[in-house]
N, C-alpha and C positions, 0 to 999 in steps of 0.2 A: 255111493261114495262121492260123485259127483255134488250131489247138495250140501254132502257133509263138508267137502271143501270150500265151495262157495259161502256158506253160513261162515266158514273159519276167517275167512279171506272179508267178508262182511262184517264181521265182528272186530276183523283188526283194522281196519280201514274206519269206526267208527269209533275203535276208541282212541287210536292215533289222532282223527279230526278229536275228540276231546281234549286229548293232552294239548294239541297244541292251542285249544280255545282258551284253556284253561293257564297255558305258558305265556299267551302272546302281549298281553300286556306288561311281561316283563322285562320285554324291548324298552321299554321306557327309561329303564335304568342305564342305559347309555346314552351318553352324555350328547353323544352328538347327533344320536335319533329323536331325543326327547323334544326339543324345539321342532320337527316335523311333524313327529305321530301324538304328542301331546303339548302345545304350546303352554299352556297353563300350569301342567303340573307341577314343575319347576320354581309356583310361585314369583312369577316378573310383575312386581306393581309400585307405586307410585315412584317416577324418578327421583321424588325429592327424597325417598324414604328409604333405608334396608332393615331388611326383618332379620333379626336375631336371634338363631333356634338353638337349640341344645337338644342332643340323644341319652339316652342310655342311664338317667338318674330314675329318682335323685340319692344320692349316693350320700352318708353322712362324712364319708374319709375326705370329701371333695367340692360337693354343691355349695355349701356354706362358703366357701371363699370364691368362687364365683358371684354366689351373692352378694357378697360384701364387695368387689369392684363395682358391679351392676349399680351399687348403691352409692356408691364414690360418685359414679358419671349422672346418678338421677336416671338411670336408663331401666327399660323393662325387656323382657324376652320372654320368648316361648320353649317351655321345656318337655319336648317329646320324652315321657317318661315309662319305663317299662314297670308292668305290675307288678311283678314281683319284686322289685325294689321296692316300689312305693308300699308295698302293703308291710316290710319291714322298716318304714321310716316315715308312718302316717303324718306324723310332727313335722318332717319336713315338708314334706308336701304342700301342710297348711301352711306354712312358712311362706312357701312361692306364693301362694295367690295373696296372702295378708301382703306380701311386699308389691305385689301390684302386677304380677308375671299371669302368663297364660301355661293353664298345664292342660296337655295333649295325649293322643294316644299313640304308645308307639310299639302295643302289643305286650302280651303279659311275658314270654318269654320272648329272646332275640333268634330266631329261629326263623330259617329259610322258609320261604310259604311254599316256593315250587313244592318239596316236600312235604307239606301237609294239606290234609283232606278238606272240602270246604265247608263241612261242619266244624274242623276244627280250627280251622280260620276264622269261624264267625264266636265262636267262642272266645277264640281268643281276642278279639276285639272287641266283643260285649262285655266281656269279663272287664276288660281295663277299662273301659267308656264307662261302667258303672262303677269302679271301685274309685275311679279317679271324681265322680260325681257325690260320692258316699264321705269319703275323705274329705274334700274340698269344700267339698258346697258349689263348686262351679261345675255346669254341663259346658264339655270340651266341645270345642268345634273342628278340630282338626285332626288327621289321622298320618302318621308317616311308617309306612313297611320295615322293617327288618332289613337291613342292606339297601336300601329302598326299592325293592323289588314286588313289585306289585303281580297279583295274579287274577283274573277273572274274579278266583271267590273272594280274595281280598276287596276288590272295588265294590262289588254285591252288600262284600259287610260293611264295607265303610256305611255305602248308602242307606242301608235300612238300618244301621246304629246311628244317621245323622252326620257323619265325619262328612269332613272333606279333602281328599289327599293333597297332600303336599311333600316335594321331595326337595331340591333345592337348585340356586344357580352355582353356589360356590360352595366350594367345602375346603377346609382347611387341611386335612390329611394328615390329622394330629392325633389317629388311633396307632401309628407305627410305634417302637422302639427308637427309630433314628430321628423322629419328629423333634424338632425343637421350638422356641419363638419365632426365628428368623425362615423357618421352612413353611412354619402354616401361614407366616405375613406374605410369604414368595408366593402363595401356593392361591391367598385367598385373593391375593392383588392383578393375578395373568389378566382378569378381566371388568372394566370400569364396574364399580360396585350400586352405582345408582341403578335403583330400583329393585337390588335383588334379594334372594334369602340366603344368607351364610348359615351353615351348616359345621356346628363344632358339639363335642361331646363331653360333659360334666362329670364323665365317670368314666372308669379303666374297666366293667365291669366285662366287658365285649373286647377288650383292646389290651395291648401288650403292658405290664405291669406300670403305674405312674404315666400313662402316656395324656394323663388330663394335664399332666404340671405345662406342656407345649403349648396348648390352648388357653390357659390362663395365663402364661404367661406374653401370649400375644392379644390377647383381649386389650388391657389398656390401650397398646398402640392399633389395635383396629380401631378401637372408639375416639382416639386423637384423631387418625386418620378420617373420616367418617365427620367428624366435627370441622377442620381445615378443608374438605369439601363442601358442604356446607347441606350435611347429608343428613337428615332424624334417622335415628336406628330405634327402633322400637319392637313389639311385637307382629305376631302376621294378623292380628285383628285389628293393628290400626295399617296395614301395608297396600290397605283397597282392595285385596281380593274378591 
């Protein structure tokens, strides 16, 4: 009886130590751990430059007029894309890179990783790092989580599918319902923008119904803003990482 508790008591002590090996890189996703236990992942490079990403497309009800600003200001961006989007909106997709954007991965479905296995973690990141290679014609080089929540298997897959994670400095907070122009400009401005990655979303696909119309409709004045600093915004493949 004795062993038999001991093996009990051994075997929860050891898959405890897993979950939490397997949970703890998803400290990162707070904000104000992440500059300690991961300085880079946040994306902080060149001061003269901000990198401009997008979640959650591409989306036909939405990405196209995003597009069509982008191409107003001459500016490019990178669009963390979920697969399952893109594989119903292949045309789009080509769209981004013929316009001169960077498409990423940002998992095939929007689902928490804590929650899934790390076979199907790496699936789901293989799956999208080739569909988006397939579609495109470009191999992605960047990888952003689900919530941006990273987990042990999630970094495992990035690295052996070649990603490289990236989460962000700013984010505009423009998946809400109460979001508007004037809250994601509040939201993206708390902290000097040179050098960082802003983080906004092309589609409602994850987010409270129309809650892209917030983010487009503060894009112009970020890229004013942005330009009266004397700031490029471009993609994270020209941001020096």
């Amino acid at each position: 009886m004795a062993r038999s508790t001991t093996l009990v008591r051994t075997g929860a002590l050891v898959a405890g130590g897993l979950a939490v090996a397997h949970s703890l890189p998803a400290l990162t996703s707070l904000a104000p751990l992440r500059p300690l236990l991961a300085p880079r992942l946040s994306g902080p490079g060149d001061p003269t430059h901000v990198a401009l990403t997008f979640d959650d497309g591409p989306d036909p009800d939405s990405t196209p007029l995003f597009l069509k600003e982008l191409e107003k200001a001459d500016v490019r961006a990178t669009f963390f894309v979920l697969g399952r989007m893109l594989v119903r909106a292949p045309d789009l997709g080509r769209q981004l890179v013929d316009a001169g954007h960077e498409v990423a991965v940002h998992g095939w479905r929007h689902k928490p990783l804590l929650i899934r296995t790390p076979r199907a973690t790496r699936d789901d990141v293989a799956r999208t790092r080739d569909l988006v290679a397939d579609i495109t014609g470009q191999q992605p080089r960047w990888y952003r989580p689900p919530y941006g929540v990273l987990t042990a298997s999630a970094l495992y897959a990035a690295r052996e599918c070649g990603l490289t994670p990236v989460l962000w400095t700013h984010w505009g907070q423009d998946w809400t319902s109460r979001a508007t122009p004037d809250s994601v400009m509040s939201t993206l401005t708390r902290a000097p923008l040179a050098g960082g990655t802003v983080l906004l979303h092309d589609s409602d696909v994850t987010s409270a119904p129309g809650a892209w119309r917030s983010a487009l409709g503060a894009l112009p004045r970020l890229l004013d803003l942005c330009a009266e600093q004397g700031l490029r915004v471009g993609p994270l493949g020209e941001h020096g990482l």
